[in-house]
N, C-alpha and C positions, 0 to 999 in steps of 0.2 A: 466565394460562398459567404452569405452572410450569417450572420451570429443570434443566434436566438435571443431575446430579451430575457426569458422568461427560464434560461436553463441555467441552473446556480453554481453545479458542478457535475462532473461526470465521475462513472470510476468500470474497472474492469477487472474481469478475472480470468489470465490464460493459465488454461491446464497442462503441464507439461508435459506428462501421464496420469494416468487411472490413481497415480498416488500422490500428486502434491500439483497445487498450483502458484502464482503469480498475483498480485494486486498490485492495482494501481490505481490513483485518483487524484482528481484535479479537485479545484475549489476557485470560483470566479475570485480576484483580488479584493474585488472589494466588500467583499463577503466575508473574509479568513477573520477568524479567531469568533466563531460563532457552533463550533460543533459540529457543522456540517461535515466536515473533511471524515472526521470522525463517527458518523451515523452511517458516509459512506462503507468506508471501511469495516464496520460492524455485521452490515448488514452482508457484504461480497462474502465475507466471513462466514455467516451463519447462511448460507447459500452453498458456499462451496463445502463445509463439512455437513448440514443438513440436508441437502438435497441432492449434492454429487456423490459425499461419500469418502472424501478425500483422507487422507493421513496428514498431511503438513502442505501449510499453505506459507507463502514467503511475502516479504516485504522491500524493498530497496531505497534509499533517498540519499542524495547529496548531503555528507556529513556537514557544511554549510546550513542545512537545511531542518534548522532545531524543531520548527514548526511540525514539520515532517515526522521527522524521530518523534518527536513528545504523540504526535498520534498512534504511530505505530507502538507504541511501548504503553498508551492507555487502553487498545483493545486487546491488550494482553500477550503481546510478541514478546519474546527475548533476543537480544542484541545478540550477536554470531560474531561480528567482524567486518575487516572493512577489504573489499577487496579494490585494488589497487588500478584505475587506470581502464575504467569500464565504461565510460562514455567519451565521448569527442562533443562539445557542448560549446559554439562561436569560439572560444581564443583558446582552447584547450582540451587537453583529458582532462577528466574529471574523477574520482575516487567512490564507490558506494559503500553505504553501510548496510551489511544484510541482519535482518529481524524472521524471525521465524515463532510459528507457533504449528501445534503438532495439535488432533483433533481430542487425543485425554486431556488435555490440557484446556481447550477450550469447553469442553463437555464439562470440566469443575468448577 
């Protein structure tokens, strides 16, 4: 499958139930440290509590992964912890750090 020129990043929102969901997003390489990651993310956000309804929506990234973190914790997530051993990723598990934000909190 080839690769779009013209698409810079993606991102995604799985529901888990009627009360909380999941994000995720990409960002082409040679694009990062431009904001983008982070308009993603805002906008999955104000989607998923404006439009779905949601109570708390979640976050995950390789604690490796400062880039990551520093986004999720600028649209307003709070760090939770890191749980131990959640991916298999080429040479190894890997560990995530979970971020959460709950919809009063994004409504302030």
């Amino acid at each position: 499958m080839a690769v779009d020129p013209n698409v810079v990043g993606a991102g995604d929102l799985h529901v888990d139930n009627k009360w909380q969901g999941r994000i995720g997003y990409g960002v082409h390489v040679d694009l990062w440290g431009r904001g983008i990651g982070e308009s993603i993310a805002r906008r999955i956000i104000a989607f998923g509590f404006g439009e779905i309804g949601l109570h708390r929506i979640v976050g995950t990234c390789d604690p490796r992964n400062v880039a990551s973190a520093r986004i999720l914790t600028k649209v307003g997530m709070t760090y939770e912890g890191r749980m131990r051993e959640t991916s298999f990723i080429r040479d190894g598990w890997r560990d995530s750090d979970l971020y959460s934000l709950l919809e009063s909190e994004w409504k302030a």
